[in-house]
C-alpha positions as CSV (number, residue, x, y, z in Angstrom):
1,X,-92.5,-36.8,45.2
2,X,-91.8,-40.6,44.5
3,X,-94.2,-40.0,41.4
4,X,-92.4,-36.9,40.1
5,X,-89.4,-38.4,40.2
6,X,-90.5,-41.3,38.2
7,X,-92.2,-38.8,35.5
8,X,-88.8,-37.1,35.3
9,X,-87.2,-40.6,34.6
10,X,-89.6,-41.2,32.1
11,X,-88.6,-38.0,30.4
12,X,-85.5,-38.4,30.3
13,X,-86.1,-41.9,28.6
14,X,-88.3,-40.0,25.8
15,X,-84.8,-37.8,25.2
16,X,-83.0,-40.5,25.0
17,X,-85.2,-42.6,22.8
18,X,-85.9,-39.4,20.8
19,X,-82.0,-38.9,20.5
20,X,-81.2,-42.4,19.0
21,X,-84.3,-42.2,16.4
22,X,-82.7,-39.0,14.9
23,X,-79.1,-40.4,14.8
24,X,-80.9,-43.8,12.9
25,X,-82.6,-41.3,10.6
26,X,-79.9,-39.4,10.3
27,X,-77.8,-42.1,9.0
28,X,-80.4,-43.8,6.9
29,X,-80.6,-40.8,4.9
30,X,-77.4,-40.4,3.8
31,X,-76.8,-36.8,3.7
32,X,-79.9,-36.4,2.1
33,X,-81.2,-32.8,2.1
34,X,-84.8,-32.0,3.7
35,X,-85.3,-35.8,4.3
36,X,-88.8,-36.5,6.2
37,X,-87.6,-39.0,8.7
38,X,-85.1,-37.1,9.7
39,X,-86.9,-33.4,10.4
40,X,-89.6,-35.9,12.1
41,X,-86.8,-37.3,14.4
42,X,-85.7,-33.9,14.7
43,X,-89.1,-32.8,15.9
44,X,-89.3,-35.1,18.4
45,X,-86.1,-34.6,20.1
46,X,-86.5,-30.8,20.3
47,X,-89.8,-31.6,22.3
48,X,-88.4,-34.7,24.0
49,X,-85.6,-31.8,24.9
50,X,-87.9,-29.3,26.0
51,X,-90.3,-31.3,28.2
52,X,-87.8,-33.1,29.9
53,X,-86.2,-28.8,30.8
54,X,-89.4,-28.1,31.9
55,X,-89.9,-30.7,34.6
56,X,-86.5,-30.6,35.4
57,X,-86.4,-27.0,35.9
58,X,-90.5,-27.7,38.1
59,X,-89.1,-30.1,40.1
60,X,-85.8,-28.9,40.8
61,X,-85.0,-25.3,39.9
62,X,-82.1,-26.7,37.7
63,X,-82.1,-26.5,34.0
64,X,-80.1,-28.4,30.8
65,X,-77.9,-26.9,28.3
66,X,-80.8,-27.3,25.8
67,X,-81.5,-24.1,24.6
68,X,-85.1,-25.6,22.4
69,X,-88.4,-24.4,22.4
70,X,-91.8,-26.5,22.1
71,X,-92.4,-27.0,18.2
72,X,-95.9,-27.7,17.3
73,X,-95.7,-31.2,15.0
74,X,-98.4,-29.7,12.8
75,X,-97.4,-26.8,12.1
76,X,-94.1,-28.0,11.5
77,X,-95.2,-31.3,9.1
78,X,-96.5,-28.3,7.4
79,X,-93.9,-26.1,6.4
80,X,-91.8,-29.2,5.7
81,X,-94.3,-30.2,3.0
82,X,-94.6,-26.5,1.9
83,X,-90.6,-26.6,1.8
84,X,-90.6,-29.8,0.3
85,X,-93.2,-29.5,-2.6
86,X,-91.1,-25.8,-3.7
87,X,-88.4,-28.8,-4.4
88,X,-89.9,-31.3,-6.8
89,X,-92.0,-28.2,-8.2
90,X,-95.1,-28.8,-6.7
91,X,-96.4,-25.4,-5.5
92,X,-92.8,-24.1,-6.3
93,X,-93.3,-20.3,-5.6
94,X,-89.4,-19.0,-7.0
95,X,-88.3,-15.4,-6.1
96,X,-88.2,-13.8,-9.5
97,X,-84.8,-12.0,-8.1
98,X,-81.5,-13.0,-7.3
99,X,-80.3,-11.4,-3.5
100,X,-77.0,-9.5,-4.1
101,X,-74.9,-9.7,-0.7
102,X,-72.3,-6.7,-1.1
103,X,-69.4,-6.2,1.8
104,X,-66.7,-3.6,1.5
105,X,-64.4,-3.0,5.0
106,X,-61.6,-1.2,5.4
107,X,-57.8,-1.4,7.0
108,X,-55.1,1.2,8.3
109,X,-52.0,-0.4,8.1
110,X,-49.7,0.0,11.0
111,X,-46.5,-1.7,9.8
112,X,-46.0,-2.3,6.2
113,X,-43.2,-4.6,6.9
114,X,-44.6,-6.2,9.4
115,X,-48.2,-6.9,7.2
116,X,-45.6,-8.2,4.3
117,X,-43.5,-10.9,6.9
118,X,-47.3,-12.3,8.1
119,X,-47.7,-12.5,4.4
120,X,-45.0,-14.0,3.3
121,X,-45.4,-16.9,6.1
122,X,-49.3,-17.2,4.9
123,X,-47.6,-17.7,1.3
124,X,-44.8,-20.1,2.1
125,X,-47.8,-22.5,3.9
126,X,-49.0,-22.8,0.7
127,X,-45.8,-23.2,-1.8
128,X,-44.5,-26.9,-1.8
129,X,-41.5,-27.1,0.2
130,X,-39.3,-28.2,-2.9
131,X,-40.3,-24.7,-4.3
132,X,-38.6,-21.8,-3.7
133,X,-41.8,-18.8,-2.4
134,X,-41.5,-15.1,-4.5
135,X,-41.5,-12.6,-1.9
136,X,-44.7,-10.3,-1.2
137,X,-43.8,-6.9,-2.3
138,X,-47.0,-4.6,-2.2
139,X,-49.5,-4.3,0.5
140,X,-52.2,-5.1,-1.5
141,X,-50.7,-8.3,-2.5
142,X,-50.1,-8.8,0.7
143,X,-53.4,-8.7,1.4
144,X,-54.6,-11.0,-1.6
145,X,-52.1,-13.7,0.2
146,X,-53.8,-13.9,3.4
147,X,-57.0,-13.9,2.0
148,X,-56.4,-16.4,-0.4
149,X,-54.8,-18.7,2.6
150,X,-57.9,-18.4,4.0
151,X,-60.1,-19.4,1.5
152,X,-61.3,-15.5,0.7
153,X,-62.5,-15.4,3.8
154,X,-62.8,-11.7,5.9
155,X,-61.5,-13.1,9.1
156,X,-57.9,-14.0,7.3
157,X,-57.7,-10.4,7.8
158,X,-58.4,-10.5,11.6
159,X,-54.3,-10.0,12.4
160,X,-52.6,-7.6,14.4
161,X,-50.7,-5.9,11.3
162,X,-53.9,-4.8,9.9
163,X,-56.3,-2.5,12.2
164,X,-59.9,-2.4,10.9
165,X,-61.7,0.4,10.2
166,X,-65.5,1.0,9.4
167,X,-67.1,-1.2,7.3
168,X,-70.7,-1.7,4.8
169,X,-72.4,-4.4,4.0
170,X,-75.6,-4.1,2.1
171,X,-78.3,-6.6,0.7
172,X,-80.1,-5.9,-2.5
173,X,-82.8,-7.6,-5.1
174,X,-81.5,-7.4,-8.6
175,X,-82.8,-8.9,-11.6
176,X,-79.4,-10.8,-13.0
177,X,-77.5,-12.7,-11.2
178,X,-73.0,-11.7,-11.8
179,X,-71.7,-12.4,-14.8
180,X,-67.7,-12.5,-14.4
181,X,-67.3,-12.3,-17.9
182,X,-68.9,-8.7,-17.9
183,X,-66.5,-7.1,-16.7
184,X,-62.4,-6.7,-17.0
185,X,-60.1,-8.5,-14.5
186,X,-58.9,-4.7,-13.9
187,X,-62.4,-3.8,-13.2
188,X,-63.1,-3.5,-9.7
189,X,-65.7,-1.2,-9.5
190,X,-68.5,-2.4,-12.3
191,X,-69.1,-5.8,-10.1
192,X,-70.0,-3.6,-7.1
193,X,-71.8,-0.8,-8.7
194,X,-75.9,-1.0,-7.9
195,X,-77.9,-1.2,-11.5
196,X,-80.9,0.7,-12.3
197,X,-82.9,-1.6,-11.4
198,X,-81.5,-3.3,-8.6
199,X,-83.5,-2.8,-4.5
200,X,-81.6,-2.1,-1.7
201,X,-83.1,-4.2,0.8
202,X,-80.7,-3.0,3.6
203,X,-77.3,-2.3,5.0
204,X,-75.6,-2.9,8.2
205,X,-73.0,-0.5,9.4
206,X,-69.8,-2.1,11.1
207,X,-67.7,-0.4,13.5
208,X,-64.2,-2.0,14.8
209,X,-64.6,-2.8,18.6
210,X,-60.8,-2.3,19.7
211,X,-59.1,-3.5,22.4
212,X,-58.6,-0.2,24.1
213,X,-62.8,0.7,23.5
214,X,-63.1,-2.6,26.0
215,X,-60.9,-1.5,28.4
216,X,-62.8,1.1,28.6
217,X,-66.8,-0.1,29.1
218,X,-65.0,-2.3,31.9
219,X,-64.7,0.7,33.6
220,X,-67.9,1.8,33.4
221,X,-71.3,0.3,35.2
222,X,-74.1,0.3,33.0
């Protein structure tokens, strides 16, 4: 047992040695995208990681928050040179079409007044406080407000004053990327509508999972 213990503390050595070799890579590169060093160090520490579960989890039944799996160095030295060389050019191998990500969901509105007073908070973050906000006045520009607080983000709409409703998102090849200057400002259909030659690749269908849906599974054993 003495020398299974010591073969644990040697593992947990490797993690930690493995650990401070990716955060000195990991600062020598700088930010610097697909860096060698660093996917090495990276390498090492997942199987540091997963070596050190394993015996852990022999030895003692007990397992590590590591959630990694055993990477095999070749094999992954080799996709990072396959990644790397499709950077520089060097047996570059470019999709010839752009992937089109489209999302439409939709909203009941429970409380207009209510969705226009969230708004008009969402608006008055953003307006210096030595300017005087305009009020919100439609739903839809209500709407605009909290996603543009959020950064056009989808979960800006995740309050209570608006309930979703189904939603689509679909994934296409087309041949040309969007061109903004294509269409009208007032033209909120010709951005979304498929060309002749685009290919759907797939769409996900989302349903809203409400509150009162939750209730209900917990009453139910599955």
């Amino acid at each position: 047992m003495t020398d299974q213990y010591a073969e644990l503390d040697a593992a947990l050595d490797r993690v930690v040695a493995a650990a401070k070799a990716h955060l000195a890579a990991v600062k020598a590169a700088q930010g610097r995208v697909d860096d060698d060093d660093v996917w090495q160090a990276y390498v090492d520490l997942n199987n540091a990681s997963f070596a050190y579960d394993e015996q852990l989890l022999d030895l003692f039944g007990e397992v590590t928050p590591w959630d990694v799996e055993s990477i095999d160095p070749d094999e992954a030295a080799a996709r990072f040179n396959a990644a790397a060389g499709g950077l520089d050019g060097a047996g570059s191998d470019p999709h010839p079409q752009v992937i089109s990500v489209r999302q439409r969901r939709d909203y009941r509105v429970p409380s207009v007044a209510a969705l226009l007073r969230v708004a008009d908070n969402a608006r008055r973050g953003l307006v210096p406080e030595d300017e005087e906000a305009e009020p919100i006045e439609s739903v839809g520009e209500a709407v605009l407000e909290l996603l543009q607080a959020g950064d056009g983000s989808l979960s800006s709409l995740d309050v209570p004053e608006l309930e979703p409703l189904d939603g689509l998102l679909t994934v296409s090849e087309v041949s040309e990327p969007l061109d903004l200057e294509a269409y009208a400002d007032e033209d909120g259909a010709g951005p979304f509508t498929p060309g002749p030659d685009d290919i759907l690749v797939g769409r996900l269908d989302e349903h809203p999972f409400l509150p009162d849906e939750e209730d209900d599974h917990a009453g139910h054993n599955h």
